[in-house]
N, C-alpha and C positions, 0 to 999 in steps of 0.2 A: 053455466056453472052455478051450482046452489050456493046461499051465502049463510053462516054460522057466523053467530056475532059469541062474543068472549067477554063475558063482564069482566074487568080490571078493578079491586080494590085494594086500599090499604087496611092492613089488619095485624095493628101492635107493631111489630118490627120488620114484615116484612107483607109482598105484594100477595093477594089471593085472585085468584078467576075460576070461574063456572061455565057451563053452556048451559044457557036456559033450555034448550033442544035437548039436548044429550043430561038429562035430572044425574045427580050424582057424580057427572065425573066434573074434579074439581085440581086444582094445585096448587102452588106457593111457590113462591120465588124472591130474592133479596132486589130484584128488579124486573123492569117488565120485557124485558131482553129475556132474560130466565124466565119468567113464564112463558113467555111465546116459545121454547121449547120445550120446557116441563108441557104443556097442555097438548103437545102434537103427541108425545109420548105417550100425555095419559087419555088421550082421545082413542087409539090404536088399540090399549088396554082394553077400555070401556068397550072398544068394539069385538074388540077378541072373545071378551066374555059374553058378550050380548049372542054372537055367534055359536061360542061353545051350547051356551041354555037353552039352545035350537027355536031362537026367535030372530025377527027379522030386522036392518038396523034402520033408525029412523029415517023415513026418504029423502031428508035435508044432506043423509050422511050416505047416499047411496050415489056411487060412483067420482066423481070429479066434486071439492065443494072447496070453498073459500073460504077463512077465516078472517074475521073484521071486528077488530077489537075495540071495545067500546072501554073508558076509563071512566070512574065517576070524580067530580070534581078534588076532593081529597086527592086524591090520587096518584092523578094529574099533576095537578100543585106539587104535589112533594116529589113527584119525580123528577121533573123540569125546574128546580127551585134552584139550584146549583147551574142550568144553562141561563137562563132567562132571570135576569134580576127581577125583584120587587117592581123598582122605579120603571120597567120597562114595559112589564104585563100590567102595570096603574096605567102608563100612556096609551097601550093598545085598546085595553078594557073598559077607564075609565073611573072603574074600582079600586077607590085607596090600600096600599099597601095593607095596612092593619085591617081591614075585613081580610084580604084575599088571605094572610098568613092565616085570621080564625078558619076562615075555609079550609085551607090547608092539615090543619091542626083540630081540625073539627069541635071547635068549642060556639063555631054556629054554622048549618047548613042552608048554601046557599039556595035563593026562591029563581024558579025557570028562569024570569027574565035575568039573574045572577047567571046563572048558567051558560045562557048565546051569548052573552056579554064575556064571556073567557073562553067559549067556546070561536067565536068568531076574532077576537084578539089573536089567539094562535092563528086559525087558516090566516089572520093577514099578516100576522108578522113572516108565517111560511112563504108567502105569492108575494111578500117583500124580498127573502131571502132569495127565494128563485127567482127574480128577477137581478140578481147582484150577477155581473161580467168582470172581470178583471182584466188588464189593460197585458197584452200578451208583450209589447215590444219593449225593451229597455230604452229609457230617455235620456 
């Protein structure tokens, strides 16, 4: 299965995405839930018309493909900022709450090594999460 990545950002009031594969088709959404189906609608589009103008549609987009959304740090941040406290992506990351909000907030963009360092916070706080059982019998 071919794999299509989906840039995620934030722009003003609400989320935007692209496919760097498919130039042009683009959407908005007030979250990235809403995007991930605004962009399957406006992918279907983009190919409809690609077809009508009797051209062929990119081979990433030719039969079976996968979409893999990729978020840029902003982004991310403000989406997950109401699940994930401050204090808790500072313990995962390492990175004081007051950069991550400027991240967030884009009053500074974070450098690569900023980047695995909130990138790898999440995978671990997730493979902590899934690692969570709950005790089924009453005591």
């Amino acid at each position: 299965m071919k794999k299509n990545i989906v840039e995620i950002f934030f722009a003003g009031k609400n989320f935007s995405a692209h496919l760097p594969q498919l130039p042009g088709c683009v959407t908005t959404g007030k979250t990235p839930d809403e995007i991930k189906a605004n962009i399957i609608e406006a992918i279907e589009f983009h190919l409809e018309g690609i077809k009508d103008d009797g051209e062929k549609h990119p081979v990433s987009f030719r039969g079976k493909y996968e979409l893999i959304y990729k978020f840029d740090a902003q982004s991310l941040l403000k989406y997950y900022k109401n699940v994930i406290t401050g204090s808790a992506l500072e313990k995962y990351s390492g990175i004081n709450q007051k950069q991550l909000n400027h991240y967030a907030n884009l009053h500074r963009k974070p450098r690569v090594e900023q980047l695995k360092k909130i990138q790898l916070a999440f995978h671990n706080l997730g493979k902590e999460l899934m690692a969570v059982e709950l005790q089924t019998e009453i005591v």
